[in-house]
Structures are given as structure tokens and as C-alpha cells.
N, C-alpha and C positions, 0 to 999 in steps of 0.2 A: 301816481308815481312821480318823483320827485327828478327823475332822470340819472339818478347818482348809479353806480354798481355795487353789489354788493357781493365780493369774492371771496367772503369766508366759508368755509368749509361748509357748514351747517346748512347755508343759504342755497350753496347748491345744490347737495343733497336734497333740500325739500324741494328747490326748483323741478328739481329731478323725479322726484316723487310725483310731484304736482302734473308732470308733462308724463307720466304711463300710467297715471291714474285719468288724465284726458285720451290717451290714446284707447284704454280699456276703455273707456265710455264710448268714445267712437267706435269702436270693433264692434261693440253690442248694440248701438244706433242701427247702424248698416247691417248687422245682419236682421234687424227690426224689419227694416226697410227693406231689404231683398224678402222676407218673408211676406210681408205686403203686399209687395210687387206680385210676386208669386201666385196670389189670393187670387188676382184677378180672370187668370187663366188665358183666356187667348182672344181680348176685346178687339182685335181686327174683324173678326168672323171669317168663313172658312170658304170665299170666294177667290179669285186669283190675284186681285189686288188686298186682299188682305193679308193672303198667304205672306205675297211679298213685303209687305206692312212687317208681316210677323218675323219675318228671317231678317230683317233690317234692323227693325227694335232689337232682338235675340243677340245680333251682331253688334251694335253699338253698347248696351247695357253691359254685355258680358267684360268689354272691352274697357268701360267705366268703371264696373264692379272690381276687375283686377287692377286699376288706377288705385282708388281707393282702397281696396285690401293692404297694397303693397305700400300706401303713403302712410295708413295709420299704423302698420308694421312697423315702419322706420322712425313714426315717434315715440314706439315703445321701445325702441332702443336707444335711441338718443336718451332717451330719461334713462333708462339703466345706465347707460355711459357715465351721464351729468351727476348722479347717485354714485357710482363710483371713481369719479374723479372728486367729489368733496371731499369723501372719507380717505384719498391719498393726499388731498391739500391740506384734510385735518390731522392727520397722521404726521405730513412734514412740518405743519407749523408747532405739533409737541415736542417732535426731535430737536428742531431748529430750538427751542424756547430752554428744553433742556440741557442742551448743549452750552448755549449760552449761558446761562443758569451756572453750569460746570467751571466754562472759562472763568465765567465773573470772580468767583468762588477761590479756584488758582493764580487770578491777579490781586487780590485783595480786592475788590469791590465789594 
């Protein structure tokens, strides 16, 4: 990347596309991964420091698993956002282009 931005319409749209088609991949990563997790069953064993092993892990994973549920939520929306703000940029740079277009038209140019 060259560092430049690119804020036409189009570019963000697919920026946009680009970031909830990352975020579906993450949603289906993690639920991979919580089904995995899941496989294992209960590898504390069923003593009294394991128990408590097990309600610790139970407490912090859940805790993490709604961390990430609710981050990759919010980059599938941000890309739906990013998606619909190109197609409003590209929308105003038609009006604006024909507008002008119009004036030129009415002044002689």
C-alpha cells in the first residue's frame, strides 16, 4: 500500500464488502473453535480442584466468547455501513457531475 486514500465511491463499498466478508469468516472461525473447545468435555477431571478448574475455565471462556461474538458483530456492521456510505458518495458525485453538466450547459461552456 502506497499510503494514499482512496475515497471514491466504489472503493469503499468494496472496502466495505471486504470487512463483513472478514467478519463472516471470523463468525464461522469461532464458532469452529468453540465447537472444538466443546469436544473436549471436562479435561480437569472430576476431583475438587478440578471442579474448580472447570467453573473458572467455564467463567472466563464464556466471558471471552461474548468478547469476540460482540467484536466480530460490530465489524459486520461497520462493513455494511462502509457499503452504504460509497453507494451515497457515489450517488452525490452523479448528482454533483450532473448538475454541473446542467450549469455548464446554461452558461455556455
Amino acid at each position: 500500500m502506497d499510503g494514499s486514500l482512496d475515497l471514491r465511491g466504489e472503493s469503499i463499498s468494496q472496502s466495505g464488502g471486504a470487512l463483513t466478508g472478514s467478519a463472516q469468516g471470523m463468525a464461522g472461525d469461532l464458532s469452529a473453535f468453540t465447537s472444538s473447545l466443546s469436544g473436549y468435555g471436562n479435561p480437569f477431571g472430576d476431583d475438587d480442584l478440578g471442579s474448580v478448574m472447570q467453573m473458572i475455565y467455564s467463567a472466563v471462556s464464556e466471558a471471552a466468547m461474548e468478547c469476540f461474538d460482540g467484536n466480530t458483530a460490530e465489524l459486520g456492521v461497520a462493513g455494511g455501513q462502509l457499503v452504504e456510505m460509497g453507494s451515497e458518495y457515489l450517488n452525490t458525485e452523479q448528482t454533483n457531475e450532473a448538475e454541473f453538466t446542467t450549469l455548464r450547459g446554461e452558461v455556455g461552456g
